[in-house]
MDAnalysis code that builds the backbone (N, CA, C; Angstrom):
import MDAnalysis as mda
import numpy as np

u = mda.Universe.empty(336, n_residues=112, atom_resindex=np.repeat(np.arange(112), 3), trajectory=True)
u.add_TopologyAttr("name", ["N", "CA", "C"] * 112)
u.add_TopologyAttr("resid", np.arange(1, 113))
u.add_TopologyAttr("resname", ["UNK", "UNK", "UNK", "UNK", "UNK", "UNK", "UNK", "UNK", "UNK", "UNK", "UNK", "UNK", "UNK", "UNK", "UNK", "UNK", "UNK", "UNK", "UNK", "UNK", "UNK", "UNK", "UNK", "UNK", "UNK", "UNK", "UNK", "UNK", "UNK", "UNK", "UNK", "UNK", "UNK", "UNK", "UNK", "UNK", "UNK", "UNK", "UNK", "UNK", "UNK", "UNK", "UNK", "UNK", "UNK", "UNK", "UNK", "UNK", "UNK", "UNK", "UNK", "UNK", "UNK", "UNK", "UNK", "UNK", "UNK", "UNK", "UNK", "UNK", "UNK", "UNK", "UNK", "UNK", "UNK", "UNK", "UNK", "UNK", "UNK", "UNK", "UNK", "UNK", "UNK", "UNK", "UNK", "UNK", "UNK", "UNK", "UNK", "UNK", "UNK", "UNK", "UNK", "UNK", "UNK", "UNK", "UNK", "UNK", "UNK", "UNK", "UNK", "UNK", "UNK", "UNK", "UNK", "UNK", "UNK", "UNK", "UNK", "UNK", "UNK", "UNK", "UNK", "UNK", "UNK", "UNK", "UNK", "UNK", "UNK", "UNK", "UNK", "UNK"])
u.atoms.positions = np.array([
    [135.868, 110.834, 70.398],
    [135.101, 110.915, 71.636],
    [134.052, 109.801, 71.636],
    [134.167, 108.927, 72.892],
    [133.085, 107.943, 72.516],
    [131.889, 108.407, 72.851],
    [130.629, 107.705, 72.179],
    [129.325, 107.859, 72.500],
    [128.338, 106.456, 72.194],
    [127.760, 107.185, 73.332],
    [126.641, 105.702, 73.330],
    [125.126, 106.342, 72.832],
    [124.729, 105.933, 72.412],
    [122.801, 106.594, 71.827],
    [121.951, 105.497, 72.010],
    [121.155, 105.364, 73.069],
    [120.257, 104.508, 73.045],
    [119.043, 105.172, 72.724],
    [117.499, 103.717, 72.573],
    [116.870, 103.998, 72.053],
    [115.914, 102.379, 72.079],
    [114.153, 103.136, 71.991],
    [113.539, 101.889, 72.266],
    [112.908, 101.809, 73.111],
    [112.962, 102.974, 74.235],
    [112.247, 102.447, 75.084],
    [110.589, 103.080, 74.908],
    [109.945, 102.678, 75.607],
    [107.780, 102.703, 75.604],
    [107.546, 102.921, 77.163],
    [106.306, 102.885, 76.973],
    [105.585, 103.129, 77.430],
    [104.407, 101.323, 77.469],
    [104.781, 100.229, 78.164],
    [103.920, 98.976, 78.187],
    [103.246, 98.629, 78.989],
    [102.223, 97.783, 78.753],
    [101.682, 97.000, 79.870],
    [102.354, 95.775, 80.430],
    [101.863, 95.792, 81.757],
    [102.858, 94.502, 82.517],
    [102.527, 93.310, 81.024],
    [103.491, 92.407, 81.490],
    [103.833, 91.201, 80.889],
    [104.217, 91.484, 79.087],
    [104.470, 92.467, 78.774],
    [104.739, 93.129, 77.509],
    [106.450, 93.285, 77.222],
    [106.631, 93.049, 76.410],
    [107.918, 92.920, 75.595],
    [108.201, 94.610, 75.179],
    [110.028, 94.834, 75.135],
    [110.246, 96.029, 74.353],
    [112.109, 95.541, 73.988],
    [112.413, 96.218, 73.175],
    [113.544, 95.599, 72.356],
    [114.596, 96.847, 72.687],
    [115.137, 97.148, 73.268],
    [116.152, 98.211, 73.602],
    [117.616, 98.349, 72.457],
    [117.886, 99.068, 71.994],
    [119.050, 99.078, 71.471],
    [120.093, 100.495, 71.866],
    [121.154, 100.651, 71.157],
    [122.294, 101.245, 71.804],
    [123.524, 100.666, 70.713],
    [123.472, 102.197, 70.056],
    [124.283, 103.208, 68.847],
    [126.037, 103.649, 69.542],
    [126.996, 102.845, 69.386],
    [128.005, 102.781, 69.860],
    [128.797, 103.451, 68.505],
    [129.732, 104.712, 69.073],
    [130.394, 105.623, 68.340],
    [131.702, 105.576, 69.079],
    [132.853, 106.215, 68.234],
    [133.981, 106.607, 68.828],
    [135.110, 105.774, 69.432],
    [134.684, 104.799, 69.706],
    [136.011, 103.518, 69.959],
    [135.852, 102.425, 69.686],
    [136.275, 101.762, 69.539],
    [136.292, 100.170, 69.099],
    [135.380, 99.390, 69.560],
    [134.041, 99.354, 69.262],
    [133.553, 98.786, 69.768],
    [133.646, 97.306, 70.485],
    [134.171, 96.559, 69.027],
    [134.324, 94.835, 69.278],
    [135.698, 94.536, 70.247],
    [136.085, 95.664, 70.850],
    [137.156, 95.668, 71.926],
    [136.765, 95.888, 73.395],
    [135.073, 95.753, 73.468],
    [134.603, 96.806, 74.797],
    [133.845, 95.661, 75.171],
    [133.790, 95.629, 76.513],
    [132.696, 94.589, 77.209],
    [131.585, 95.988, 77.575],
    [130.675, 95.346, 77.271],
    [129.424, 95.898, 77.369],
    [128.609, 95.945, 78.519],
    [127.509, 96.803, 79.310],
    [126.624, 96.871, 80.337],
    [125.185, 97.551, 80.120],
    [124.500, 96.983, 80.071],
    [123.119, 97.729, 80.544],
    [122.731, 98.065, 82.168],
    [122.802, 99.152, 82.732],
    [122.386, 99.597, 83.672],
    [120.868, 99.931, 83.526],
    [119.761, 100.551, 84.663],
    [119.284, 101.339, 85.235],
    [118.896, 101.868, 86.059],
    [117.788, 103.285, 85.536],
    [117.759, 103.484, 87.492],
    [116.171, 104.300, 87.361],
    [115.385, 103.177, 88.258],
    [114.264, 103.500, 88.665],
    [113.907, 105.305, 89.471],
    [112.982, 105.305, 89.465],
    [112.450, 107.154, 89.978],
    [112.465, 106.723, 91.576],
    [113.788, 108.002, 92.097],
    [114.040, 108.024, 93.439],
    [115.311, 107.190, 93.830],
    [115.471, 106.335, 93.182],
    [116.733, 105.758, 92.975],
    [118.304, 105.326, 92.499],
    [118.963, 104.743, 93.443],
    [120.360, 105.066, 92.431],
    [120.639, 103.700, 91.360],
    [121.525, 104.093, 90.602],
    [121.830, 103.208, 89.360],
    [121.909, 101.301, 89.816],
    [121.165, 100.543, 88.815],
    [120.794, 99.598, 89.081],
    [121.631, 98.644, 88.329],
    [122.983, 97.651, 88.212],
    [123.413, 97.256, 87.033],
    [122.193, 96.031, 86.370],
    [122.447, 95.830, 84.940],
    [121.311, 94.889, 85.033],
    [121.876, 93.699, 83.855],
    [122.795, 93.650, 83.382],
    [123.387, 92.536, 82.651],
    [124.573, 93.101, 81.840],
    [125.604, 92.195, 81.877],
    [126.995, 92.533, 81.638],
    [127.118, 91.369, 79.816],
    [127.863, 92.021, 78.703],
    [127.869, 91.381, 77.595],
    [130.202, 91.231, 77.073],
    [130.454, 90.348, 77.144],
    [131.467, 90.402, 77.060],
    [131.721, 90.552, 75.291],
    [133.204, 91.073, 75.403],
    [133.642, 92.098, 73.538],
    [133.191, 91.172, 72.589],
    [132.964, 89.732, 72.515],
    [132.871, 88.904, 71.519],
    [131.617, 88.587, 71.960],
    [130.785, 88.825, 73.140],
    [129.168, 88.617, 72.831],
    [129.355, 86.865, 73.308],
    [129.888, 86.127, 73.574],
    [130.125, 84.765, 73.945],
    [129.475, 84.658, 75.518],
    [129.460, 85.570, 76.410],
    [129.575, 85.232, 77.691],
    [128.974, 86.678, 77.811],
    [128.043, 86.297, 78.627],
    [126.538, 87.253, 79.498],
    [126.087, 87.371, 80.600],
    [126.434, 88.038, 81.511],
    [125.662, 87.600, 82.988],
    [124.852, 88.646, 82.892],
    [123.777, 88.164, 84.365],
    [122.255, 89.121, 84.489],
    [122.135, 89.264, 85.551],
    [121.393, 90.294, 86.663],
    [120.963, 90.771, 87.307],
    [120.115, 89.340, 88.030],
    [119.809, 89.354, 89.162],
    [118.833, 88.497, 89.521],
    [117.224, 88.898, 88.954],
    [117.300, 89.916, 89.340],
    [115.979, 90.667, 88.709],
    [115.208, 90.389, 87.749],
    [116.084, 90.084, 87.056],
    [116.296, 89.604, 85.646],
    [116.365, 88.389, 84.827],
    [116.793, 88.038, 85.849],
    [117.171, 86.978, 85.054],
    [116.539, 86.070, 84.493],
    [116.319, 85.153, 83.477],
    [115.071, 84.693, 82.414],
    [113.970, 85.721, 81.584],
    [114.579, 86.648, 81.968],
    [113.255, 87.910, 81.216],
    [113.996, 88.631, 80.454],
    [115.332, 89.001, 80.790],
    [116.061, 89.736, 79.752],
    [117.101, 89.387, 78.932],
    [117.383, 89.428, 77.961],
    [118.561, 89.002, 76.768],
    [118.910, 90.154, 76.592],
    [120.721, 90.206, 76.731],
    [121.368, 90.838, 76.089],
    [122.378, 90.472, 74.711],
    [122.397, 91.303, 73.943],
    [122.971, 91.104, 72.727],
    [123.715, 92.283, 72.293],
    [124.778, 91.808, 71.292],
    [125.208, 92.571, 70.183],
    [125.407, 92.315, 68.993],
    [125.646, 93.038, 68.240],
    [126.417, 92.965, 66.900],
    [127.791, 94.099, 66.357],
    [128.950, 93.147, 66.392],
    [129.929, 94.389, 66.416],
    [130.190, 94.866, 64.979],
    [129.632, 94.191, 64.085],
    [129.870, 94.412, 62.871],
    [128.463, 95.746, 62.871],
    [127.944, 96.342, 63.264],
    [127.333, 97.452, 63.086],
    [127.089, 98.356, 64.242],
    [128.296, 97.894, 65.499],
    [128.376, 98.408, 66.521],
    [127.253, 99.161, 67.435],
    [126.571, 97.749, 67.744],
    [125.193, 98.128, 68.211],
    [125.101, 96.996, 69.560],
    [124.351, 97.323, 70.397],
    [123.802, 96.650, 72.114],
    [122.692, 96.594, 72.375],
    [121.935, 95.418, 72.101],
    [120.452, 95.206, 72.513],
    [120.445, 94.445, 73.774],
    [119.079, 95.067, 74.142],
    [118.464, 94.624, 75.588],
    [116.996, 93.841, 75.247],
    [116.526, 93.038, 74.816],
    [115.710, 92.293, 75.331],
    [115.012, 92.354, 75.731],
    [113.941, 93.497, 76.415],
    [112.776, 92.770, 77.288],
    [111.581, 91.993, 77.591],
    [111.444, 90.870, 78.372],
    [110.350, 90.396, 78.017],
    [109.605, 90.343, 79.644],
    [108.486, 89.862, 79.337],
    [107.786, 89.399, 80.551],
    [107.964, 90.446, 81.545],
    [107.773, 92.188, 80.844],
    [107.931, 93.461, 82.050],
    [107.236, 93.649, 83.240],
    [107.469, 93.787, 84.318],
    [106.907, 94.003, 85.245],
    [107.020, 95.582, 85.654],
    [106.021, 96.301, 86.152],
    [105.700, 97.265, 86.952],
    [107.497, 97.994, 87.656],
    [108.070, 97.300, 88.324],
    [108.705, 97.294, 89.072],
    [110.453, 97.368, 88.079],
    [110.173, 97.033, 86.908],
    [111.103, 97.222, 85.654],
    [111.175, 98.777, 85.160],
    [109.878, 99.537, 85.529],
    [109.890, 100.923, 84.914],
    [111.457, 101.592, 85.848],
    [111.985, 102.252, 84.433],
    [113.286, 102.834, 84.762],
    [113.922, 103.518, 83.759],
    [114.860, 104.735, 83.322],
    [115.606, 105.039, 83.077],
    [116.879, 103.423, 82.271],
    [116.787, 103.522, 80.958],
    [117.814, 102.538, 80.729],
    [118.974, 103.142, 79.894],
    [120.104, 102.319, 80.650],
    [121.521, 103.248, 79.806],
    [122.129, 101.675, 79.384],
    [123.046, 102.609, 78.346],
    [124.229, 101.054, 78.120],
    [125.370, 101.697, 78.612],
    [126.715, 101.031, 78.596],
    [127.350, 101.741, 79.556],
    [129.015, 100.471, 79.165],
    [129.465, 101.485, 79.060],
    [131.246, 101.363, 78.655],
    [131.898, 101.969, 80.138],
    [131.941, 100.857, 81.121],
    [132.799, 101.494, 82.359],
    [131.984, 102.027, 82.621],
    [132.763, 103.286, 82.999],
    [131.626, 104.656, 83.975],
    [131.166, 105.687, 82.999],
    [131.043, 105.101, 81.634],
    [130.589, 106.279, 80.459],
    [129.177, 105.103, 80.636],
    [127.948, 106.283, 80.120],
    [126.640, 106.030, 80.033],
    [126.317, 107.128, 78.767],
    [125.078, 106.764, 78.355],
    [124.142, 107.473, 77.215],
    [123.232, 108.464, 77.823],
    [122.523, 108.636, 77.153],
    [121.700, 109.622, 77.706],
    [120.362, 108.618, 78.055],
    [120.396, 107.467, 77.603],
    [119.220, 106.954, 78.701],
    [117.662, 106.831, 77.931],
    [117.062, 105.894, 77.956],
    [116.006, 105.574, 77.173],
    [114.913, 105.012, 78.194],
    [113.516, 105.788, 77.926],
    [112.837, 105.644, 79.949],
    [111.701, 104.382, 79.231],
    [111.903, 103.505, 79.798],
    [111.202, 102.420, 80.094],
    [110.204, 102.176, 81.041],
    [108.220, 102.220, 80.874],
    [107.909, 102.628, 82.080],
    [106.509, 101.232, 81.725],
    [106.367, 100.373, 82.997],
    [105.815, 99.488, 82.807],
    [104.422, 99.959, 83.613],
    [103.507, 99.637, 83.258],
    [101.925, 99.936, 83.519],
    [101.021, 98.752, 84.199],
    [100.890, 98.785, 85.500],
    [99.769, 97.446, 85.863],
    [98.610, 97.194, 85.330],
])
């Protein structure tokens, strides 16, 4: 049964960094293209950067883009998120996400 476990997320002040990761169980990992989603309070799911199976090729969110790095390592079957330079408007609910499977979600909440 696959599972995802994330983890990492705070509680920051704007312009503050947090390092997200995501505990990949149950299938092959280094066979899976990877996603970080989220989803802000009141809102629906936000995608926010896509990591392909070999980690070579990354796209990002506009939102995003220059502030967040995504990464992996398949040799310990793990998915980091990056954050830097948080804004207010970043506070959210963060999942990693295999297709339409998600984690239980790690709340990320940025402070003016």
């Amino acid at each position: 049964q696959p599972q995802l476990v994330e983890s990492g997320g705070a509680l920051v002040q704007s312009g503050g960094s947090l390092r997200l990761s995501c505990a990949a169980v149950g299938f092959t990992f280094s066979n899976a293209a990877m996603n970080w989603v989220r989803q802000a309070p009141g809102k629906g799911l936000e995608w926010v950067s896509l990591i392909s199976s070999g980690g070579s090729s990354t796209t990002y969110a506009d939102s995003v883009k220059g502030r967040f790095t995504i990464s992996r390592d398949n040799a310990k079957n793990m998915l980091y998120l990056q954050l830097n330079s948080l804004k207010p408007e970043d506070t959210a609910v963060y999942y990693c996400a295999k297709g339409n499977q998600r984690g239980q979600g790690t709340q990320v909440t940025v402070s003016s």
